[in-house]
Every structure is written in structure tokens, then in C-alpha cells.
ZAVEXTOR-560376 format. One line per 4 residues: number of its first residue (from 1); their letters; for each residue y, x negated, z of N, C-alpha, C. Coordinates in steps of 0.2 Angstrom, whole numbers, plus 5000, padded with zeros to 4 digits. Example, Ala and Ser with C-alpha at 12.3 -4.5 7.8 and 13.67 -1.06 7.14 Angstrom:
1> as> 4972/4934/5039/4978/4938/5039/4984/4934/5039 ~ 4989/4936/5035/4995/4932/5036/5000/4936/5039
//
This chain:
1> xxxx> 5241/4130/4755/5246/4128/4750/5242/4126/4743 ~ 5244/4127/4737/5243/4125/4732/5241/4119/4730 ~ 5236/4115/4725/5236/4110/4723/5241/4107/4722 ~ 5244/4103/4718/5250/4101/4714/5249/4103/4707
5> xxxx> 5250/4109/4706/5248/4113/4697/5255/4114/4693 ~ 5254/4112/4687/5261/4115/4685/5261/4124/4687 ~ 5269/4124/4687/5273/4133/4688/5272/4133/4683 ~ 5270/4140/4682/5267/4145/4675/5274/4149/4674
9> xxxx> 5277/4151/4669/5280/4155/4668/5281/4161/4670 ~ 5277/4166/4676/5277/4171/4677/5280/4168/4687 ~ 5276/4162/4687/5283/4161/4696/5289/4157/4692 ~ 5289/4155/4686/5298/4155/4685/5302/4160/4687
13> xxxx> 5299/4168/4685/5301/4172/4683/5301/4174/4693 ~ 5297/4175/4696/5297/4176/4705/5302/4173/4704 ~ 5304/4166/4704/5308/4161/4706/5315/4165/4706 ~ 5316/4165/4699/5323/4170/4697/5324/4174/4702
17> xxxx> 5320/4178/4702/5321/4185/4706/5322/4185/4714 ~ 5319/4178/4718/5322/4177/4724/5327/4175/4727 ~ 5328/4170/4720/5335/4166/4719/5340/4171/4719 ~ 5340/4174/4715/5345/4183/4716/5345/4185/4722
21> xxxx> 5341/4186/4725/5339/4189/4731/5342/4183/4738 ~ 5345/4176/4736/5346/4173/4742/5340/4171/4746 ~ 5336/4170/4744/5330/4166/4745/5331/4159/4748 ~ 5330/4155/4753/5330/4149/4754/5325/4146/4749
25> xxxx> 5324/4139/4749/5319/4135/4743/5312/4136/4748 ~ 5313/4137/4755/5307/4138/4760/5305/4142/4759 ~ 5308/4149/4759/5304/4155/4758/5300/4157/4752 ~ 5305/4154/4748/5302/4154/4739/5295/4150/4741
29> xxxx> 5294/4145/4743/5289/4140/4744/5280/4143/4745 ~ 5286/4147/4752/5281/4149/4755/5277/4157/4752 ~ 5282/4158/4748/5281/4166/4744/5275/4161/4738 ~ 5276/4157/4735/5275/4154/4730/5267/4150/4731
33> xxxx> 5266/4148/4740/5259/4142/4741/5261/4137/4739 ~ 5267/4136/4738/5270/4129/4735/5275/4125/4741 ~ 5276/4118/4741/5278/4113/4745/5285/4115/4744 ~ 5291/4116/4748/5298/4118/4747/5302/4110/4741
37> xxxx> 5298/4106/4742/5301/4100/4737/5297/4101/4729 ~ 5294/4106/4729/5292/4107/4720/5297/4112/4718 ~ 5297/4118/4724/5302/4122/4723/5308/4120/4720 ~ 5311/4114/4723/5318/4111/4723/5318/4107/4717
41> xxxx> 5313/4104/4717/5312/4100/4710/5313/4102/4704 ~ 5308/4110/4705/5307/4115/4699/5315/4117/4696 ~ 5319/4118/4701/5326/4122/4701/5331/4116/4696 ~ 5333/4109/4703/5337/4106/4698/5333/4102/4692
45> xxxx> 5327/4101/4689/5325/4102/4683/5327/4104/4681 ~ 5325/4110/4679/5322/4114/4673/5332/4121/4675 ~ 5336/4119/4676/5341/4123/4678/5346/4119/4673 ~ 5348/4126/4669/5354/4124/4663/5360/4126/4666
49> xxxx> 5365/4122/4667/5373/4120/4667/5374/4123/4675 ~ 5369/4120/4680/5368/4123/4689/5365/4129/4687 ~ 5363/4133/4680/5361/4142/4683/5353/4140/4682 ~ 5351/4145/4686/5341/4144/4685/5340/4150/4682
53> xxxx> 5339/4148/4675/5335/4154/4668/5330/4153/4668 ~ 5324/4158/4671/5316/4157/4670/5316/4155/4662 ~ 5317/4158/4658/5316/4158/4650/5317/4150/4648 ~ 5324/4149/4650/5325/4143/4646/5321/4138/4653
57> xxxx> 5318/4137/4656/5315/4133/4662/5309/4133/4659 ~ 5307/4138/4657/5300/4137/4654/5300/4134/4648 ~ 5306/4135/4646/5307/4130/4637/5308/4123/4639 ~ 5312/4122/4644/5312/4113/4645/5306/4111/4648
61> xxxx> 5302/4112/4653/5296/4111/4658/5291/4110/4651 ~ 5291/4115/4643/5284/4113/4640/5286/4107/4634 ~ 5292/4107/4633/5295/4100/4631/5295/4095/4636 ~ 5295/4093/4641/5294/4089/4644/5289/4087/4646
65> xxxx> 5283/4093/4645/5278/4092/4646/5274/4088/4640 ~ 5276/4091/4634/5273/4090/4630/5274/4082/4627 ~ 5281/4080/4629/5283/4070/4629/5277/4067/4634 ~ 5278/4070/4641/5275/4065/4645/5266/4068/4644
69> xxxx> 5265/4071/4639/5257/4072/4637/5255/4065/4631 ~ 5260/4064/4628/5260/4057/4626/5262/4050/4625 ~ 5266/4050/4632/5269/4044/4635/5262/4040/4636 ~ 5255/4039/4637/5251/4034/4637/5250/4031/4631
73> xxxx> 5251/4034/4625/5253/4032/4620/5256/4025/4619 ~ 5261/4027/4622/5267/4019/4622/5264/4013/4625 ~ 5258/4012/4630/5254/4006/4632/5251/4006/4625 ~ 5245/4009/4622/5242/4008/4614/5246/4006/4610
77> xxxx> 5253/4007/4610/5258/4006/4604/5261/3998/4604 ~ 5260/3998/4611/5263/3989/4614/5258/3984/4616 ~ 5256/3981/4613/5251/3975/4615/5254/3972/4623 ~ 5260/3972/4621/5262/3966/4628/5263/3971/4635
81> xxxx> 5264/3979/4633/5265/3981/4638/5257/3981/4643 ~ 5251/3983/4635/5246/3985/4638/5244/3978/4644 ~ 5246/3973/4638/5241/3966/4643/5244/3965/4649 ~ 5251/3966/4651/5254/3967/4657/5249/3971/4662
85> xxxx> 5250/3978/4659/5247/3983/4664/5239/3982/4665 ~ 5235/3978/4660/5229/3977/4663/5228/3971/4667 ~ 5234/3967/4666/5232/3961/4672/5233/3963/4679 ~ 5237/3968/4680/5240/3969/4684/5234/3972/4689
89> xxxx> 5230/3978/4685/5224/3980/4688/5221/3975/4690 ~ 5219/3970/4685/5215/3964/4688/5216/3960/4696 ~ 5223/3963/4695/5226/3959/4703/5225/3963/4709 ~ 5222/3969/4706/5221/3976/4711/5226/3979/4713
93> xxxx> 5233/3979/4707/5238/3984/4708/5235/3993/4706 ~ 5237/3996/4710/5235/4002/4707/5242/4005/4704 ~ 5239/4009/4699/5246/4012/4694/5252/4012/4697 ~ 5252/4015/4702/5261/4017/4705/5262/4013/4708
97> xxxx> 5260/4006/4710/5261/3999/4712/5265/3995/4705 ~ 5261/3997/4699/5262/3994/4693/5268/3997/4691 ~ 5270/4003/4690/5276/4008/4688/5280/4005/4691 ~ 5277/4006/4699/5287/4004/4703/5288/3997/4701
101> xxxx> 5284/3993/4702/5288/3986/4700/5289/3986/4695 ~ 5288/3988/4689/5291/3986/4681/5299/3989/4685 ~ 5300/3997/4688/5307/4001/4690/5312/3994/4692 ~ 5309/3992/4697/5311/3988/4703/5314/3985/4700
105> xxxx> 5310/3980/4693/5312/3975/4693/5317/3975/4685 ~ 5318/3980/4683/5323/3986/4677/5319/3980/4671 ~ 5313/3979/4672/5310/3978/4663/5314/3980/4658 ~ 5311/3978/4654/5314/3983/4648/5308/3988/4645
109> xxxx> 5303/3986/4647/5296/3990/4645/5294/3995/4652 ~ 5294/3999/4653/5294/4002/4660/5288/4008/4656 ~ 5285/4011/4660/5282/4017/4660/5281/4019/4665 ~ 5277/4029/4667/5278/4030/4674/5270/4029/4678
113> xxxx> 5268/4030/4682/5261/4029/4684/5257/4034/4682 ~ 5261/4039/4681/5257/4045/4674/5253/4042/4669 ~ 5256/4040/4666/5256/4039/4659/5254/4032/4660 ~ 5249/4028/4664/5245/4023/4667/5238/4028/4667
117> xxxx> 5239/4030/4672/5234/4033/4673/5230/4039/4666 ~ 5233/4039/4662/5232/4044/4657/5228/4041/4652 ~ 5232/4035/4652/5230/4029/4648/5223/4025/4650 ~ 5220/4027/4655/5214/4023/4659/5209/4030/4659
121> xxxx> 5213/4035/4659/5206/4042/4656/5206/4041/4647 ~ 5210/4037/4645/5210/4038/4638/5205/4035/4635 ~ 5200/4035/4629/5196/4030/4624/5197/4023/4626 ~ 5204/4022/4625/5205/4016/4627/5205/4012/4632
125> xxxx> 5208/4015/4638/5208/4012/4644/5202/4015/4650 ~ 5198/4017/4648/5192/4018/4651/5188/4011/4653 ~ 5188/4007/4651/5185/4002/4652/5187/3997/4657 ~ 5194/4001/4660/5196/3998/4664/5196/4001/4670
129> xxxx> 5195/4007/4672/5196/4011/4675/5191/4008/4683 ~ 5185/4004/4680/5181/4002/4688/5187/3997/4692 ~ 5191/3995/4688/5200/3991/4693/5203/3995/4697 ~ 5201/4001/4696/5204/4006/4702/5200/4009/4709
133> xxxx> 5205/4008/4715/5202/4010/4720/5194/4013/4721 ~ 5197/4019/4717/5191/4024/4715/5187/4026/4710 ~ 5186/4021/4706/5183/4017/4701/5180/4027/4698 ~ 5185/4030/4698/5185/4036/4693/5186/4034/4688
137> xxxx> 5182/4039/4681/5184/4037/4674/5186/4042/4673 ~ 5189/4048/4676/5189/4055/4673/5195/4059/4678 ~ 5200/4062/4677/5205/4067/4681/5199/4071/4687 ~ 5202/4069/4691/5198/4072/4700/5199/4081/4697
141> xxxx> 5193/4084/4696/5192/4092/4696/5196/4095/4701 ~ 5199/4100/4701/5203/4105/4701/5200/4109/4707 ~ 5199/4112/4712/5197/4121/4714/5201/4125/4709 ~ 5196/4129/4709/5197/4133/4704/5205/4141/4709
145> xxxx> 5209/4141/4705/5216/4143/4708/5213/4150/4709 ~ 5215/4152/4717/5217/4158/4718/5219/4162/4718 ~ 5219/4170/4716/5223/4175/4716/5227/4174/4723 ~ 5234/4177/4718/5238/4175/4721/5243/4182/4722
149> xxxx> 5246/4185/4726/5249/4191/4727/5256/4192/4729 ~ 5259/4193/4725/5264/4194/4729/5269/4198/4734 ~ 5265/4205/4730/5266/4211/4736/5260/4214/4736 ~ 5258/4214/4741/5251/4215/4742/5250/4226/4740
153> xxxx> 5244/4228/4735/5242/4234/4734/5252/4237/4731 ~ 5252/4231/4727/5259/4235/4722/5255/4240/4719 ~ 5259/4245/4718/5257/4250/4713/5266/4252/4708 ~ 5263/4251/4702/5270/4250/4695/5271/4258/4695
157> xxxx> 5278/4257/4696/5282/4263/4694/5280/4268/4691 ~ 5276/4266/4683/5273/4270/4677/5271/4276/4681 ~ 5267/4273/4688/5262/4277/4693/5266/4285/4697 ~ 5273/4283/4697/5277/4287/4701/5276/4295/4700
161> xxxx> 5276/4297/4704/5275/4309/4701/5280/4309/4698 ~ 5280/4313/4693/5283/4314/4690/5291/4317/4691 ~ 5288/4321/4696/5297/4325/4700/5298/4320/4701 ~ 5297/4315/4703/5303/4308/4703/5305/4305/4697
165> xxxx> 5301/4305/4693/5303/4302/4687/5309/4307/4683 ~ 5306/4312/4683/5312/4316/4679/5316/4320/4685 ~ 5318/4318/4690/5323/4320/4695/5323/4328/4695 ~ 5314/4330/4696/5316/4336/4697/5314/4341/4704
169> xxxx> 5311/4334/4708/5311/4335/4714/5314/4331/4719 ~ 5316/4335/4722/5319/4331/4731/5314/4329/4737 ~ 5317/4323/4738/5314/4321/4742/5311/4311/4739 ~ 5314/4312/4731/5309/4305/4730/5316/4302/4731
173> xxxx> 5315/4294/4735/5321/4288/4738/5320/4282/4731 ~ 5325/4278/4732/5327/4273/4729/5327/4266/4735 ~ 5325/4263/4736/5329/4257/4742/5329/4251/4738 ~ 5335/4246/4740/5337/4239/4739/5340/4238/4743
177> xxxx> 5341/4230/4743/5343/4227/4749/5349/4222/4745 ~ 5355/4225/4748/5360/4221/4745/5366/4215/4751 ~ 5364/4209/4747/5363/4203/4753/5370/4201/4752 ~ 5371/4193/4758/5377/4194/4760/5379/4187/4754
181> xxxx> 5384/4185/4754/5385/4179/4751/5383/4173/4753 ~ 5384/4167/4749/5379/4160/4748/5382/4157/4758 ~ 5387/4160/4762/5387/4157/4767/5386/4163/4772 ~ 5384/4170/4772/5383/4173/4776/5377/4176/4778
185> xxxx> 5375/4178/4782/5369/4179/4785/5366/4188/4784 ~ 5363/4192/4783/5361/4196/4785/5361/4200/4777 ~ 5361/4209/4780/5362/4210/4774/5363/4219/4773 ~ 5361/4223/4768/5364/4229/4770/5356/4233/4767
189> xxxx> 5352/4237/4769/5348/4240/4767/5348/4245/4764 ~ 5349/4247/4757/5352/4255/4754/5346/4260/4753 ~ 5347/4265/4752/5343/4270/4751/5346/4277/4748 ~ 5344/4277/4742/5348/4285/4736/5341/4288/4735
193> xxxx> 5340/4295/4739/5338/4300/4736/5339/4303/4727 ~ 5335/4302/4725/5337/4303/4716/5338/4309/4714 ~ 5336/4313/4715/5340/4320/4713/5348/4321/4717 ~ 5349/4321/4721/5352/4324/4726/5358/4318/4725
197> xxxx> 5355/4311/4727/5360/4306/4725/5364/4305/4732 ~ 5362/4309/4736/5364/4307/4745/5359/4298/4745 ~ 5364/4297/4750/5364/4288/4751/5364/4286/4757 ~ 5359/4283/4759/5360/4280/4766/5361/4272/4767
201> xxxx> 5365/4268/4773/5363/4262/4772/5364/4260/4779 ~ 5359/4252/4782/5359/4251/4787/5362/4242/4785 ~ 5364/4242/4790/5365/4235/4793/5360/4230/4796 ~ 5357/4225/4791/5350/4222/4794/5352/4215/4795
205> xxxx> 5349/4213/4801/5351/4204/4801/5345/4201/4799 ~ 5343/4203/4795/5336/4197/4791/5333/4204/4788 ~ 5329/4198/4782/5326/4203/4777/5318/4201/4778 ~ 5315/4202/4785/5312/4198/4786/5306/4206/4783
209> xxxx> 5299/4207/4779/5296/4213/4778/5294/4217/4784 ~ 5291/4215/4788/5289/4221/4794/5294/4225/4797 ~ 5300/4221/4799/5307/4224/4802/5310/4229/4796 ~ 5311/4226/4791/5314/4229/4785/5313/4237/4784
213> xxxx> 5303/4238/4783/5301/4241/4782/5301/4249/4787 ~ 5303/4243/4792/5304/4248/4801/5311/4252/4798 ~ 5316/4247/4797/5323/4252/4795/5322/4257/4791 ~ 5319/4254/4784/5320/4259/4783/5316/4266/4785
217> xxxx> 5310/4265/4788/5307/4273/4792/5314/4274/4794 ~ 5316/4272/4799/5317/4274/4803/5327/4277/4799 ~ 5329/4275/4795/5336/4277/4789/5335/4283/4788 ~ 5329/4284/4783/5328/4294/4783/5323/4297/4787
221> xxxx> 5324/4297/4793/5320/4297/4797/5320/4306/4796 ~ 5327/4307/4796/5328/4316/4798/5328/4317/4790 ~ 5325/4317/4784/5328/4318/4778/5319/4320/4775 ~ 5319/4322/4770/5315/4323/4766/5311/4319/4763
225> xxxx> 5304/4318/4763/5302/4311/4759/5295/4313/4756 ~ 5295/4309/4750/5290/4309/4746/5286/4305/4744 ~ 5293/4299/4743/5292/4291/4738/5297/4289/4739 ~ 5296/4281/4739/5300/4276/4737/5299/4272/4731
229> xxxx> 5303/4269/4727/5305/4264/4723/5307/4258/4724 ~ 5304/4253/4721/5308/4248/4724/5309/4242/4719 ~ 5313/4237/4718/5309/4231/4714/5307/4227/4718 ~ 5305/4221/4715/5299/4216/4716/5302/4210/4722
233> xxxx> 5308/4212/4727/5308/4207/4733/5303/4207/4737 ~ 5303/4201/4742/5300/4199/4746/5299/4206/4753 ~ 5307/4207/4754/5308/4210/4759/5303/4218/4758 ~ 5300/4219/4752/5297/4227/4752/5288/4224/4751
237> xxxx> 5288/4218/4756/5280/4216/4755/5276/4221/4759 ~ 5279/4223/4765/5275/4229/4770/5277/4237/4767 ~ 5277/4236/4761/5277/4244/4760/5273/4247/4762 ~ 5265/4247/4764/5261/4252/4767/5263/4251/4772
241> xxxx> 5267/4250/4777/5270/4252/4782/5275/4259/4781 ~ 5277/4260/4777/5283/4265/4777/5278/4272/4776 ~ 5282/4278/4778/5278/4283/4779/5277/4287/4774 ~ 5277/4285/4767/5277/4286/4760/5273/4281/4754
245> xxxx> 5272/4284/4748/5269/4280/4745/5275/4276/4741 ~ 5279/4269/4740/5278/4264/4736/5277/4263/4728 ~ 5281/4263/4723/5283/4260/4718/5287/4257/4714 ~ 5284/4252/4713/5288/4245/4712/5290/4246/4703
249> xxxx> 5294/4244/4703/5297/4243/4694/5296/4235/4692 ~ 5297/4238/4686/5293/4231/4680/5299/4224/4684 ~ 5297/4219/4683/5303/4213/4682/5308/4212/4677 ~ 5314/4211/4681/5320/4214/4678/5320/4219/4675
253> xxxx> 5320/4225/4677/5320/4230/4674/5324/4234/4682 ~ 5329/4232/4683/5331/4237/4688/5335/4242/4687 ~ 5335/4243/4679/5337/4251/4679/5334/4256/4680 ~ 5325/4257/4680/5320/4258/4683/5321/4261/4690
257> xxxx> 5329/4259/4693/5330/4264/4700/5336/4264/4699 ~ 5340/4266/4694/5347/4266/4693/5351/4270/4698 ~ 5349/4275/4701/5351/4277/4708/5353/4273/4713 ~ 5350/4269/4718/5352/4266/4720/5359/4261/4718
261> xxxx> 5356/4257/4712/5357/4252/4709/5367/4255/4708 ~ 5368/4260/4707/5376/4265/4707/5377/4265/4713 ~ 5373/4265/4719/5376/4266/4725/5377/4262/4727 ~ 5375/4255/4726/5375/4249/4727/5385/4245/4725
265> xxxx> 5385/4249/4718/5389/4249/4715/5395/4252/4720 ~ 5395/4257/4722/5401/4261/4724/5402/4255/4732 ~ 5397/4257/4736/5398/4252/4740/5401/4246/4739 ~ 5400/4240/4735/5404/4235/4733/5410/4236/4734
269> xxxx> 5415/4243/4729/5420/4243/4729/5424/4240/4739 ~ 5421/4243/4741/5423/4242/4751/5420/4237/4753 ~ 5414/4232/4751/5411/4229/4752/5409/4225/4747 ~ 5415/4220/4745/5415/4215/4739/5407/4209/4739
273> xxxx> 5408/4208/4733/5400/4201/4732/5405/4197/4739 ~ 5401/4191/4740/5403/4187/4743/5404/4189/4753 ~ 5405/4197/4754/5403/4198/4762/5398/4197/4766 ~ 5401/4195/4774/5395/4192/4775/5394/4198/4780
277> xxxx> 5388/4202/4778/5386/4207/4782/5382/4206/4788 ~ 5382/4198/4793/5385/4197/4799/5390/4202/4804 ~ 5394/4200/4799/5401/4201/4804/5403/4210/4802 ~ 5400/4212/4798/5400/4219/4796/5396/4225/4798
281> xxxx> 5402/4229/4806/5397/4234/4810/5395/4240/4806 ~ 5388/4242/4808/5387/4250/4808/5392/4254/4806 ~ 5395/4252/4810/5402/4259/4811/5405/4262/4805 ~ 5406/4255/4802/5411/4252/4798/5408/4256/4790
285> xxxx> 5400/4254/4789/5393/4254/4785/5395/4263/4785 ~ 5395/4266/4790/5394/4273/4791/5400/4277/4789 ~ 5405/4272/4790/5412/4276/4788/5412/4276/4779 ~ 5408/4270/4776/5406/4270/4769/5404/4274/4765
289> xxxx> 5398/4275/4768/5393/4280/4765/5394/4287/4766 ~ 5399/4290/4773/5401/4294/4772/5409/4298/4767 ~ 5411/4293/4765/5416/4294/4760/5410/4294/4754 ~ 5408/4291/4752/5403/4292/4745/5400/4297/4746
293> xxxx> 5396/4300/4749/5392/4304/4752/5397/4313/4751 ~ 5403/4312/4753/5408/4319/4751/5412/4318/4746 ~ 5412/4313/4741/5417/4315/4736/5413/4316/4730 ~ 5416/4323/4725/5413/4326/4717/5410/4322/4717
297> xxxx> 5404/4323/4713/5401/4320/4708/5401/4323/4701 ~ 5402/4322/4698/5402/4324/4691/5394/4327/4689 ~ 5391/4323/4689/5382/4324/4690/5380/4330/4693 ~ 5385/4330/4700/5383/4336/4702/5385/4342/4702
301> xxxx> 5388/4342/4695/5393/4350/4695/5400/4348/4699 ~ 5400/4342/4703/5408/4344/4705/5407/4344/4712 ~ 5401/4344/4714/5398/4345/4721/5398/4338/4723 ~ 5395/4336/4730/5395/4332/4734/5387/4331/4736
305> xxxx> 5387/4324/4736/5380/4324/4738/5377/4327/4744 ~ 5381/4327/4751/5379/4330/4756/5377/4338/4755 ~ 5382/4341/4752/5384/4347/4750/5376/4349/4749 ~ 5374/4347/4742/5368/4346/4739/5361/4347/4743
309> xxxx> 5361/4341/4745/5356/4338/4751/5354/4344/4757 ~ 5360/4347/4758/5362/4351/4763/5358/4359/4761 ~ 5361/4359/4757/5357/4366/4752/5352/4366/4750 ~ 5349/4361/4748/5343/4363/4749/5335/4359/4753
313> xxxx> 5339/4358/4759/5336/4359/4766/5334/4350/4765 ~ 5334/4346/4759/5334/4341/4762/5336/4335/4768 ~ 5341/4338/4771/5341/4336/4775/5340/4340/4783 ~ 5334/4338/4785/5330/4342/4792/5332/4346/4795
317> x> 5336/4339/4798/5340/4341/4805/5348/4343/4806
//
């Protein structure tokens, strides 16, 4: 686990996106090397009107930052605070001893143990500093912070073959995982072949990676494969597990697989936000993707994606 270091604007941005994804504040934690109560801090903090906006969370977090950067300021600024807080050392209170009682006792003069302690690394209060347990004059140094990864050997979309990119080979997949609602469990694993636009999807009880990664082998098991796309959840951390190479799209940028992302769409219609794909069999899943799977598409002349798939031999068996 992490030091206790400020969140940088780039796990804001993770943050969001697991958030979307129905992430517990554990797993976020655990995906982050962070404690699930910083997690939870970071959220109702820096979350405007209940929503968590990386953007604006990182605009509140450097303003808040930036007050409580010169909150020691106000002991310098008060004679009667300063003499308070240095007799207090005298009596062998340390900072968060001196904080909570001022709290406790609704002072009118209050500061936090922060901004004591800032004040005793400052010019000023350095001279006090041997009052403290650890008779430090200086902020306890750091290890130096770890790379940190969060899907292990990603390789950016940019990187995809081309015939995936310009859809003009069969065989390159799309996957996402579209989750159940804030009280339901489990979830639905999709996958759209990008030319052809044939769809597959499974019914998953946990998005746990190694399991996930088994589905989908095992979805187009009998279809034609090349590549997969995918964005940046938790669930696609074992993609060298799957029998194909892996690319990931930029952060928020999930137009970057808009196949899917439309098959996701048509699903919904039969399978509204809010279901809890628990209680939602196979059967049920099969009889779905079978109606999308045979009706026109406009895209494709008028044809059906099966039709398509069918003709030209991507699908095996």
C-alpha cells in the first residue's frame, strides 16, 4: 500500500472510470495501493452535487490544497494563538493532542495538527521543534513512489493492424462489460466483431480478470480471431491470457470501439440500465443477441450480421 500521498489527477481520472464501471471503494483501493478510506474521502470530498468529476475534483483537491499550504500562516499571524500552541508543546502535547483540544473545547481560535506541524518545519517554529516526541526539525522523507500499473504490458490502440482499424479485415473483436445496476450483482460480457458486426454476449457473475478473460476465449471460441479492443477496466487486466493480441483505447475515448459500444446500445433496449444480470439467464442473453444478430442492417447493405459472418467463413463451425 501507498504512503499517504496526495491522488494526482491521472488516479482521478482511474477513479472515474471504475466508478462507471461499479467498482466497490475496495476494489478501487486495491487497483489504486491506496487504503479504501482515502478512496472514500477522495470521492465525498472532492464530488460535486453527489457526482465524481475527475476534472472538477482535481480543481477542488489544488484549492484546498493550496489554503491548507498556508494555514500555518495563522499561528504567525496570532500572537495569542502562537503562545497557546507553544506552551502546550512545553507541556508535551504533541500537535494532534493540541488540534483536538482547541476542536473539543469549540475555541474560537482552532487550527488543524497540519498546520502545527508546518508551522514547527517553518523559520519560525523550528525552534521548537526539540518539544516533539521525535525531536524532527524537517518532514520524515518520502520512498521514493513506484511505478504503478494498471494493466499490466497495455499496448494503445494507435498500435492496432490496420484492417481493424479501417474495418477491412474480419476477424478483429471489440469486448466490454456492461454491469448490472447499483443493487445488482454480476454482469454481461459483450463482444462485436468490427467488420461483420456479429455480436456475442455472456452472462458473467463477477468481473473478476482471470475468469473474465477465460469467457471471453471461450464466447468466440468457434469464430475467427485476430484482435481484441478494449478500454481501460479492471476486468481486461489478464489480457495476455486471451488467445489474441489486446488494445486498449485512450481514457474516455470509447468511441475508439464504437462497435461494441452500439451493441451495447441495442442490448439495453431488452435489457434496461438498472438490471440486475443475477437474475438474467443465458437463454434469455441468447435469445437477445439472436434477434440483433438477424435483423437488416443498414451498414450492411440490408444484410444481417449472421448472414455476413457466415459468408465469409468467419464463423468456423
Amino acid at each position: 500500500m501507498k504512503n499517504a500521498k496526495k491522488i494526482t489527477k491521472a488516479e482521478r481520472l482511474e477513479i472515474s472510470i471504475l466508478l462507471a464501471k461499479k467498482y466497490s471503494y475496495r476494489a478501487i483501493a486495491r487497483a489504486q495501493e491506496r487504503s479504501p478510506n482515502s478512496i472514500s474521502y477522495e470521492i465525498k470530498e472532492n464530488s460535486t452535487s453527489g457526482i465524481y468529476d475527475p476534472i472538477k475534483a482535481h480543481s477542488k483537491a489544488m484549492v484546498d490544497r493550496k489554503y491548507r499550504r498556508h494555514q500555518w500562516s495563522k499561528i504567525r499571524a496570532n500572537p495569542k494563538l502562537e503562545k497557546y500552541v507553544i506552551a502546550k508543546l512545553h507541556a508535551h502535547w504533541n500537535p494532534d493532542e493540541i488540534a483536538g483540544a482547541m476542536r473539543e473545547a469549540r475555541r474560537s481560535l482552532r487550527i488543524s495538527k497540519t498546520a502545527i506541524y508546518e508551522w514547527l518545519y517553518s523559520v519560525w517554529g523550528q525552534r521548537y521543534c526539540h518539544l516533539l516526541y521525535s525531536e524532527r526539525y524537517r518532514k520524515k522523507p518520502r520512498k521514493p513512489k513506484k511505478a504503478r500499473t494498471m494493466i499490466p504490458a497495455r499496448i494503445s490502440i494507435e498500435m492496432r493492424p490496420r484492417g481493424a482499424t479501417n474495418r477491412t479485415r474480419y476477424g478483429h473483436w471489440e469486448g466490454d462489460a456492461v454491469v448490472s445496476g447499483k443493487l445488482g450483482k454480476g454482469a454481461l460480457a459483450v463482444a462485436s466483431e468490427r467488420k461483420s458486426r456479429l455480436i456475442r454476449a455472456t452472462v458473467v457473475r463477477s468481473l473478476s480478470p482471470a475468469p473474465y478473460a477465460q469467457t471471453l476465449n471461450q464466447m468466440i471460441a468457434d469464430m475467427k480471431q485476430k484482435s481484441w479492443s478494449f478500454d481501460n477496466g479492471l476486468e481486461n487486466k489478464k489480457h495476455q491470457e486471451l488467445n489474441d493480441p489486446a488494445f486498449f483505447c485512450d481514457p474516455y475515448s470509447s468511441w475508439q470501439k464504437g462497435g461494441v459500444e452500439n451493441a451495447n446500445k441495442m442490448i439495453r433496449r431488452y435489457l434496461p440500465k438498472g438490471t440486475n444480470f443475477a437474475k438474467v439467464s443465458q437463454e434469455k442473453v441468447d435469445r437477445i443477441v439472436s434477434i440483433i444478430n438477424n435483423k437488416p442492417r443498414k451498414i450492411l447493405g440490408y444484410k444481417t450480421a449472421l448472414a455476413v459472418a457466415r459468408a465469409v467463413g468467419l464463423v468456423l463451425t
